[in-house]
C-alpha positions in Angstrom: -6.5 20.5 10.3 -4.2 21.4 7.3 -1.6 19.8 5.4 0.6 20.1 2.9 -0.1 17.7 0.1 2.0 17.1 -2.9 0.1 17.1 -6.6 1.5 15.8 -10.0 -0.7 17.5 -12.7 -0.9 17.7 -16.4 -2.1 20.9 -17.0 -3.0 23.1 -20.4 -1.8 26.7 -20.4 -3.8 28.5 -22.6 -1.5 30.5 -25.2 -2.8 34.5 -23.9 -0.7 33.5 -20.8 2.6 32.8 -22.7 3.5 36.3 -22.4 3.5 36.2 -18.4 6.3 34.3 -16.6 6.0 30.7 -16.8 5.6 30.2 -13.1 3.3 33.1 -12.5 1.2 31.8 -15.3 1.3 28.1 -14.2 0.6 29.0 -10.7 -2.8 31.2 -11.6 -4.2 28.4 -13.6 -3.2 25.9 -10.7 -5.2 28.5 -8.0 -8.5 28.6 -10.6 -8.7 24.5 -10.5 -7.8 23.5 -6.9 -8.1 26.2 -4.5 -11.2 26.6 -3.1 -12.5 23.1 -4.5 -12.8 19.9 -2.5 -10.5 17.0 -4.0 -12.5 13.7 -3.0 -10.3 12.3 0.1 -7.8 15.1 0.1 -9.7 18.0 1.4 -10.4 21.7 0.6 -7.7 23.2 -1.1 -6.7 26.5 0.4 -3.8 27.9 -1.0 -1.1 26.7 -3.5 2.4 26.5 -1.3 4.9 26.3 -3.9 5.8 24.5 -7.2 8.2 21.9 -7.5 8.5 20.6 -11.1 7.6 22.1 -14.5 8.2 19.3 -17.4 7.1 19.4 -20.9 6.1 22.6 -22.7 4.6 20.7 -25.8 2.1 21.6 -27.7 0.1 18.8 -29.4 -1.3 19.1 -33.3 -4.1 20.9 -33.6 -3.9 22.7 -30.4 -2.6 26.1 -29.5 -1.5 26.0 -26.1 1.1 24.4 -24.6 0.9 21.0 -22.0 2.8 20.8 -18.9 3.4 18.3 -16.3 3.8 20.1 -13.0 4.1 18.9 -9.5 3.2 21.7 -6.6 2.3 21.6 -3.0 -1.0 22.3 -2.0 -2.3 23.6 1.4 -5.3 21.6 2.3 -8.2 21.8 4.8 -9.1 18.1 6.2 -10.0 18.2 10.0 -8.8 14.4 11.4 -11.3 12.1 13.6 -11.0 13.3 17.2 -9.5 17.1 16.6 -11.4 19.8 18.5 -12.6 22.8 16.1 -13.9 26.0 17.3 -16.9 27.3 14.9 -20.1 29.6 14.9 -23.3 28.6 14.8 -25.2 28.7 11.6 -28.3 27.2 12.1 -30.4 24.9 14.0 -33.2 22.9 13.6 -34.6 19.2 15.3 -32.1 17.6 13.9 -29.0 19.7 15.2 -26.3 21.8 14.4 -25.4 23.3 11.9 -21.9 25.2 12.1 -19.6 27.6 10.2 -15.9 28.0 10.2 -15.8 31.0 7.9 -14.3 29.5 4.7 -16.3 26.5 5.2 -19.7 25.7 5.9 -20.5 21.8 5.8 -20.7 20.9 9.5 -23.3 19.3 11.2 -23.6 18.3 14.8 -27.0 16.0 14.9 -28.9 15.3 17.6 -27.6 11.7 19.0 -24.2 14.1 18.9 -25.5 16.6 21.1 -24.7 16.5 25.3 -26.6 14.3 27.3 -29.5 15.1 28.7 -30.5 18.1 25.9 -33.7 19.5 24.3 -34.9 21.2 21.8 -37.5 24.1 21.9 -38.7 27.1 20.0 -36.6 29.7 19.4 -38.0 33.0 20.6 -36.1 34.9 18.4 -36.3 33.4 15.4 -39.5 31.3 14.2 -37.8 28.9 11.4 -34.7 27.9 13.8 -34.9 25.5 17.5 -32.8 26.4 20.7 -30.8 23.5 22.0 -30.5 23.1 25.8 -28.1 21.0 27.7 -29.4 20.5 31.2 -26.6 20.0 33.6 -27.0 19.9 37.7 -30.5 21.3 37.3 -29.4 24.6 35.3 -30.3 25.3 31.4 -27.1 26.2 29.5 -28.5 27.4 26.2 -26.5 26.9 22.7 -27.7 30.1 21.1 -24.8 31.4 18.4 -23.6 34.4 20.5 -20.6 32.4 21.6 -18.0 30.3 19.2 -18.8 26.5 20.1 -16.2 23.8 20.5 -16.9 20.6 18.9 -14.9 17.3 18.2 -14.7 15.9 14.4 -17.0 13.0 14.7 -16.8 11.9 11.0 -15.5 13.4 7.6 -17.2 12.2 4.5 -16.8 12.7 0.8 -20.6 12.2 -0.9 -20.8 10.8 -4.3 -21.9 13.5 -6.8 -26.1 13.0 -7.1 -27.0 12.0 -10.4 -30.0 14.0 -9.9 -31.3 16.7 -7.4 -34.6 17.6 -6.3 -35.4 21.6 -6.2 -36.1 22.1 -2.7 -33.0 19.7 -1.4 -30.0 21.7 -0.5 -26.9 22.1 -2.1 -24.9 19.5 -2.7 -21.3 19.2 -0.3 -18.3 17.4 -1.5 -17.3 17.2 1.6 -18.8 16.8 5.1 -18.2 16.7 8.6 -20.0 15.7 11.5 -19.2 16.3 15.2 -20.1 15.8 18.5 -20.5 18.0 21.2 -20.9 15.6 24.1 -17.8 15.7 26.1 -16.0 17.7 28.4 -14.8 21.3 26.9 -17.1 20.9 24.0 -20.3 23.3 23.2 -20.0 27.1 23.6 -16.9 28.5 25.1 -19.2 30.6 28.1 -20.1 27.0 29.3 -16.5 26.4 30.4 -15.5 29.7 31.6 
């Protein structure tokens, strides 16, 4: 689920953070670009581990900051194909699940993905949303969000950036995953108790 990956950069440190110790400077300007940003096929960066190489220091004509070649580790978010994940449930519709981790948000369990045999209905409580039901030995086990739900990492996809973006679509994700509920262990964590 996270790893430790390890970045060569060329970065530009602006000259207001000369006055601050190299690699406390070099380090904040590291967190505002990666951490908290999706790197196509890396993952989510969390958290910068360390720093392993500063080179250079130059600064170029016509430029007042200084340009540094730095290699770090970064602590990375990427969930591999087949890892169990416990999440909340953020919404639902017809088409699935859609699930919550806290920190990130992209995960979708759709409806081919869902236990066999299970239905959508209405949801009594809440008019926009569906209540998925997994029928299992002639009892309704209901997947209603009070409960954290296990699922399995189906799929994790990087989308191409849209070149353009209706206004009623949703926000665009850098990074996706889809999962699957239909095995043993997986859904909410009061089915298996």
């Amino acid at each position: 689920m996270f790893y430790l990956s390890e970045i060569e950069h060329t970065l530009r440190l602006p000259p207001h953070l000369l006055n601050l110790p190299l690699n406390e400077a070099i380090k904040g300007e590291l967190e505002g670009l990666f951490v908290d940003k999706v790197i196509a096929n890396l993952g989510l960066g969390i958290s910068i581990y360390d720093i392993r190489s500063i080179d250079g220091g130059f600064i170029y004509p016509s430029e007042g900051a200084s340009t540094y070649t730095v290699k770090f580790r970064l602590v990375v978010f990427r969930p591999f194909v087949g890892e169990v994940i416990t999440a909340r449930l953020k919404g639902s519709n017809a088409e699935g699940l859609h699930l919550s981790l806290g920190f990130f948000d992209d995960i979708y369990v759709p409806a081919p993905l869902m236990p066999v045999p299970s239905r959508s209905e209405p949801d009594p409580d809440n008019k926009n949303q569906v209540r998925w039901i997994w029928k299992f030995d002639e009892q309704d086990y209901p997947i209603d969000g009070v409960d954290e739900i296990r699922f399995q990492v189906h799929n994790v996809s990087y989308p191409s950036i849209p070149l353009e973006q209706d206004r009623d679509s949703k926000p665009f994700a850098p990074m996706v995953i889809k999962g699957s509920l239909d095995a043993d262990g997986l859904g909410p964590i009061s089915w298996w108790i």
